[in-house]
C-alpha positions in Angstrom: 112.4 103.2 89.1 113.0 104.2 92.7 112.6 102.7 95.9 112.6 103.8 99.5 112.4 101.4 102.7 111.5 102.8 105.6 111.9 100.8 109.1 110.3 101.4 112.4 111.7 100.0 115.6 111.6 101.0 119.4 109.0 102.9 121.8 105.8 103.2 119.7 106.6 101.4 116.6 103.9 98.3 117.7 100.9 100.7 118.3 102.0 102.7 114.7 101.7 99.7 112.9 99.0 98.7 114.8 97.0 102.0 113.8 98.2 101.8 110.2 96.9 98.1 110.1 93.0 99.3 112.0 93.0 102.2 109.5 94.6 100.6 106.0 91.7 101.8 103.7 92.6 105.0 104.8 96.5 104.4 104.1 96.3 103.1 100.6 93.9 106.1 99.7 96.2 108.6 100.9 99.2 106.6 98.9 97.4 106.2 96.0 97.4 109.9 95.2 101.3 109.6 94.8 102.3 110.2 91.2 104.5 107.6 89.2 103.8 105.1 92.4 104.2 101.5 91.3 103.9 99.6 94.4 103.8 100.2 98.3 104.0 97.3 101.0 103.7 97.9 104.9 104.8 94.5 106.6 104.0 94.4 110.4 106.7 92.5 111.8 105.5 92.1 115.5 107.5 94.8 117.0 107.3 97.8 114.4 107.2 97.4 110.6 108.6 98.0 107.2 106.9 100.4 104.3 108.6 100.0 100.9 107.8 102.4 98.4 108.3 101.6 94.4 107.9 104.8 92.2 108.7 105.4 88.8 111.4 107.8 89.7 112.7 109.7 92.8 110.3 112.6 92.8 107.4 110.0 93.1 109.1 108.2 95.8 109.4 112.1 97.8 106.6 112.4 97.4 105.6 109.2 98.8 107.4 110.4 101.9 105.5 113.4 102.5 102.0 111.9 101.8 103.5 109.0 104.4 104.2 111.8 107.3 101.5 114.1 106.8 99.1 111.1 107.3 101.1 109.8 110.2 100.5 113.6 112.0 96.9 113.6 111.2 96.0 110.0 112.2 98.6 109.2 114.5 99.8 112.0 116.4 99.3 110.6 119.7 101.6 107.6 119.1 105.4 108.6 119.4 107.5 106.1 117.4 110.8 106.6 116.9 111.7 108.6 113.3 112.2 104.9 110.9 115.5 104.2 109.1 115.5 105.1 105.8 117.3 103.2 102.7 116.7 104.6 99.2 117.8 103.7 95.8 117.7 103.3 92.0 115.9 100.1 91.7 118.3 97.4 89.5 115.7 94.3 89.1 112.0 94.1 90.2 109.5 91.0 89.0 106.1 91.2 88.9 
């Protein structure tokens, strides 16, 4: 498995989660098209958030990314956060 954690701060990163929070059917129909995704989580954290992505391998979790900025241009153009800091990886342990 493979995960990627993506973190938003500064100028916009509120109103972004915000949005993503108003319009979360939306969001986890657009992620659920990703192949080999295991889990996602968005966590709003007052003044941005935190998306991490679980995929079965790296390609999934790419792919994540993409789906993840394509929806942010069409639903959330008019908000300008800051690009997020990324951390990726092999996952070593998950629990369910």
């Amino acid at each position: 498995m493979y995960a990627v954690i993506r973190t938003y701060l500064g100028t916009g990163a509120r109103r972004l989660f915000e949005r993503l929070d108003e319009r979360k059917t939306d969001v986890e129909a657009a992620l659920r098209t990703v192949p080999g995704l295991v889990s996602y989580t968005l966590l709003n954290t007052g003044d941005g958030g935190t998306a991490v992505t679980v995929c079965t391998d790296k390609a999934g979790s790419d792919a994540s990314l993409k789906v993840a900025r394509e929806w942010i241009q069409k639903n959330a153009s008019d908000i300008h956060a800051e690009p997020p800091i990324v951390t990726e990886g092999p996952v070593v342990v998950q629990i369910n």
